[in-house]
Phi, psi and omega in degrees: 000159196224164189230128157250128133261087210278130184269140185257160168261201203291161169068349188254203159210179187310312196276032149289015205256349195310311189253019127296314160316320173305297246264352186272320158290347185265000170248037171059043158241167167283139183215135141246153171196081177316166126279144190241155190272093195256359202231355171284090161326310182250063187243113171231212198291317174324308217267321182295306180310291167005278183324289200290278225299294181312324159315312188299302204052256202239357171282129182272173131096003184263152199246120171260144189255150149234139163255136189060255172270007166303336183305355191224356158264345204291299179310324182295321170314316227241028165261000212227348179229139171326138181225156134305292178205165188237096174265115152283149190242166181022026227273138149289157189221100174301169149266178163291163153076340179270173222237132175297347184292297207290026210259288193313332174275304179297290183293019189063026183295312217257038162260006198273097170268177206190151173283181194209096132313095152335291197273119161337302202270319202278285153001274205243007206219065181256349203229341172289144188264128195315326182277349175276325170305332184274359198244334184293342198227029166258328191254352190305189203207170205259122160278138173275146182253007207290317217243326172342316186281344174271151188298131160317136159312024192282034241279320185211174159249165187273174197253076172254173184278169206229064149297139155222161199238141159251146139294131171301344190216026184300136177266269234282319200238103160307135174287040107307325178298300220257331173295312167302299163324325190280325179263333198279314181254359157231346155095006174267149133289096172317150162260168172179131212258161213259147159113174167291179194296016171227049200294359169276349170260333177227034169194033139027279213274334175295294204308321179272016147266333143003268199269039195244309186316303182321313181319311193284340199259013139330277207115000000 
C-alpha cells in the first residue's frame, strides 16, 4: 500500500483529485488531497506547503503528486515529511528561489505556440465530460496573486526520484513547452498521456495506474 499526497493546482480544490482518489482507494491505497489557501491574500507557498504537511500528518514513506501549479508546493512539501518520489502531472517545474509571476518570462512559455482559448472548460476541461466540467468550475476558488510575487522557498530541489507526467493534448502547458522545462531544469524525459490539462477528471482510471505503477517502482 502506498500514501498519495495529491496537490491541486491554481484556483481548485482537493476534489478535483475525488475520483482518482476512489480509484487509488479501491485498489488498497492511501490518499490525502487537502485544500490549499489559494483564494487567501495572505496565504503564498509557505502557507500552501503547510496545508499538504498537515493533511500528510504522521504518514511516511509517502509520494507527493502536484498538479500545474501544484508543481511549486510540491518540492517544498518533500523538505519537510519523509517522501518516496515527487511526481508532477501537467506541471509548472520552479527553479530555486523563483516567483511563480517570474515562471513565465524565465521559461519562454509565450515563445511557445498555442491556441488562444477565451472559455474556461475550452482552456482547461475540453476533454472533461460537460457536467463534471460545469461542477469543477462551480468549486473553483478566486486564485490570489497577492503573495505570488515572492521568490519560492526554494534552495535545491529536492533529492527524491522525480517523475513528471505530461498531457498530449494540454491547451494551457503545450507538450513541447513542458518537455523542454523538463529537460533544461531536471535533466527528465517526461512519460505522457493522452487528454488535457486536467486527467484527473477526465482520465481517472489512467492517471492512477500512473501513479500506482510510480509506487512499484517507489518500492
Amino acid at each position: 500500500m502506498a500514501t498519495f499526497a495529491l496537490i491541486h493546482g491554481a484556483g481548485d480544490v482537493g476534489w478535483y483529485w475525488h475520483l482518482v482518489e476512489a480509484e487509488l482507494r479501491a485498489r488498497g491505497h492511501d490518499t490525502v488531497a487537502p485544500d490549499l489557501p489559494c483564494d487567501d491574500d495572505t496565504a503564498g507557498l509557505p502557507e500552501y506547503a503547510d496545508a499538504v504537511v498537515a493533511a500528510i500528518g504522521d504518514r511516511a514513506d509517502t509520494i507527493v503528486v502536484g498538479q500545474s501549479l501544484g508543481g511549486f508546493t510540491a518540492p517544498l512539501v518533500c523538505d519537510r515529511v519523509p517522501v518516496k518520489m515527487l511526481v508532477l502531472v501537467a506541471p509548472m517545474i520552479p527553479a530555486p528561489g523563483e516567483a511563480v509571476t517570474g515562471y513565465w518570462a524565465r521559461t519562454a512559455y509565450d515563445q511557445e505556440p498555442s491556441g488562444k482559448y477565451d472559455d474556461t472548460i475550452a482552456l482547461f476541461y475540453q476533454d472533461v465530460p460537460p457536467e463534471l466540467a460545469a461542477e469543477a468550475v462551480k468549486r473553483g476558488r478566486p486564485q490570489s496573486e497577492a503573495r505570488l510575487g515572492e521568490p519560492a522557498p526554494l534552495s535545491a530541489w529536492p533529492s527524491v526520484p522525480t517523475k513528471v507526467l505530461i498531457c498530449r493534448d494540454d491547451r494551457l502547458f503545450p507538450p513541447a513547452y513542458l518537455r523542454r522545462v523538463a529537460r533544461e531544469r531536471l535533466g527528465i524525459v517526461p512519460d505522457e498521456i493522452d487528454g488535457g490539462h486536467t486527467p484527473a477528471l477526465s482520465r481517472p482510471r489512467e492517471l492512477a495506474d500512473r501513479l500506482e505503477a510510480y509506487a512499484r517502482e517507489a518500492g
